[in-house]
C-alpha positions, 0 to 999 in steps of 0.5 A: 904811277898807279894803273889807274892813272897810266895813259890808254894808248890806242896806237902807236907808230914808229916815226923815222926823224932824220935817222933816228927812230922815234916812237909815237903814241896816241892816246884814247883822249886824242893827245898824241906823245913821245918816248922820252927814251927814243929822244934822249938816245938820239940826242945823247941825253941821260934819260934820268936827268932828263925825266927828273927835269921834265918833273920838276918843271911846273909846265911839262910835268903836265904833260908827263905820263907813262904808259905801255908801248911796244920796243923792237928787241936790242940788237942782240936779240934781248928785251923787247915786246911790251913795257912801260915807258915815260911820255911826252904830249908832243905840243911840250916838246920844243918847250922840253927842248928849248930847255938844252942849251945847245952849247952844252950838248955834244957837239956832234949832235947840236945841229940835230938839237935845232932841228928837234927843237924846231920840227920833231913835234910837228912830225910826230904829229903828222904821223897820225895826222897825215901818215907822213913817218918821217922827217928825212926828205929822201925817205919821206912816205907819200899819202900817194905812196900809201894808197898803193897797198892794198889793205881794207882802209884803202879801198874805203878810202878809194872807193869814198873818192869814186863816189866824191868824184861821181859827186862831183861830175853829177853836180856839174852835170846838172848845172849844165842841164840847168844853163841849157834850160837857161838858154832855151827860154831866153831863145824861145822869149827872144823869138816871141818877144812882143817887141819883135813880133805882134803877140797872140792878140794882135795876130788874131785880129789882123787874121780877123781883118784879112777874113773880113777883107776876103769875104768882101772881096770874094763877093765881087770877084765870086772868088775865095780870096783869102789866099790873095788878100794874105798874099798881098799882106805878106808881100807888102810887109815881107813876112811869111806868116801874120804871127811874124809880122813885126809889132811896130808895123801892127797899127799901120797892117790894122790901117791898111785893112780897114782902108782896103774893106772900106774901099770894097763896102760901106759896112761897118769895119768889123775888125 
């Protein structure tokens, strides 16, 4: 394969799938793949084989590439560093797997094989999606776990859920504020409600009969009236104020005055 058509890795993570170290690898496109070598060690593969299978085959061929990934040094020290390496899109991975019949595979590694077949590629995938680097429910990585480093990308992102946050009590805050408005006017439009209370209109002309009455009146008493004349208004019908009076006893305050100015003059009723 020419440089020209090697994949560009632009990150590469080393998962931990049940004891076994596999390797990872985005691409620029997105594609997430996997070192061929890492899976067929864990599942005592030849890896030649299993290249020249993965080839061959109309479907997975697709998926195939090489490029450069980074290797830990053998336990003696040697290899290591940057080398080229064949590669799987991880989505053909339970295609690839489905392929090894589990009669066939040692036997101490069959149960590693259903589980391969059934959860590696999600894993590995997970890896770059959720940062979650293992498969092992023991040794599993928290998102918690990782917020506890300190490292640049952790404070943005810390910094992202105060501002969410802030957000958030923000918007809560003003609907509040809006609800409180909400029943402000419901209170004030009860407490001015024309069928509760005469409205402004009405209360201006009981006030303009109550002065009619108390002039006349205070003409035969030689006395201001208009304390006694509201008096006996607010006595008789038990409010405090004229505005309160109650709508439905509007018409019956109206009748009321113009009997008692018509008892005290012949004048026309000016109200």
């Amino acid at each position: 394969m020419s440089d020209k058509n090697k994949l560009e890795v632009v990150d590469q993570r080393e998962v931990t799938f049940y004891g076994d170290e596999l390797i990872a690898v985005k691409a620029a496109d997105g594609d997430v793949y996997v070192g061929i070598s890492q899976m067929c060690n864990a599942l005592g593969l030849n890896q030649r084989s299993q290249r020249r299978r993965i080839q061959n085959h109309e479907v997975l061929a697709e998926g195939y590439t090489r490029g450069d990934i980074s290797t830990p040094p053998s336990p003696d020290g040697r290899g290591g560093g940057v080398q080229q390496a064949g590669l799987l899109r991880v989505d053909l991975v339970p295609l690839w797997l489905a392929g090894i019949e589990s009669g066939k595979a040692l036997a101490e590694v069959q149960p590693k094989l259903k589980r391969y077949q059934v959860e590696a590629a999600k894993v590995l995938w997970d890896a770059f999606k959720e940062g979650r680097l293992t498969a092992d429910p023991e040794r599993q990585i928290s998102f918690e776990e990782l917020l506890k480093s300190d490292t640049p990308a952790v404070r943005a992102y810390q910094m992202a859920q105060a501002i969410v946050e802030l957000a958030r009590h923000q918007v809560i805050m003003e609907a509040e504020i809006v609800d409180h408005g909400r029943r402000l006017e419901a209170i004030e439009a009860q407490l001015w409600d024309p069928g509760r209370h005469v409205t402004p209109d009405q209360a201006s002309r009981i006030s303009q009969a109550v002065k009619a009455v108390a002039i006349v009146y205070g003409k035969k008493t030689k006395k201001n009236e208009f304390g006694a004349v509201y008096g006996e208004l607010y006595r008789r019908f038990g409010v405090t104020d004229y505005k309160s009076l109650p709508a439905a006893k509007f018409q019956v305050a109206v009748d009321w005055l113009t009997e008692w100015y018509q008892n005290l003059t012949d004048d026309e009723v000016p109200f």
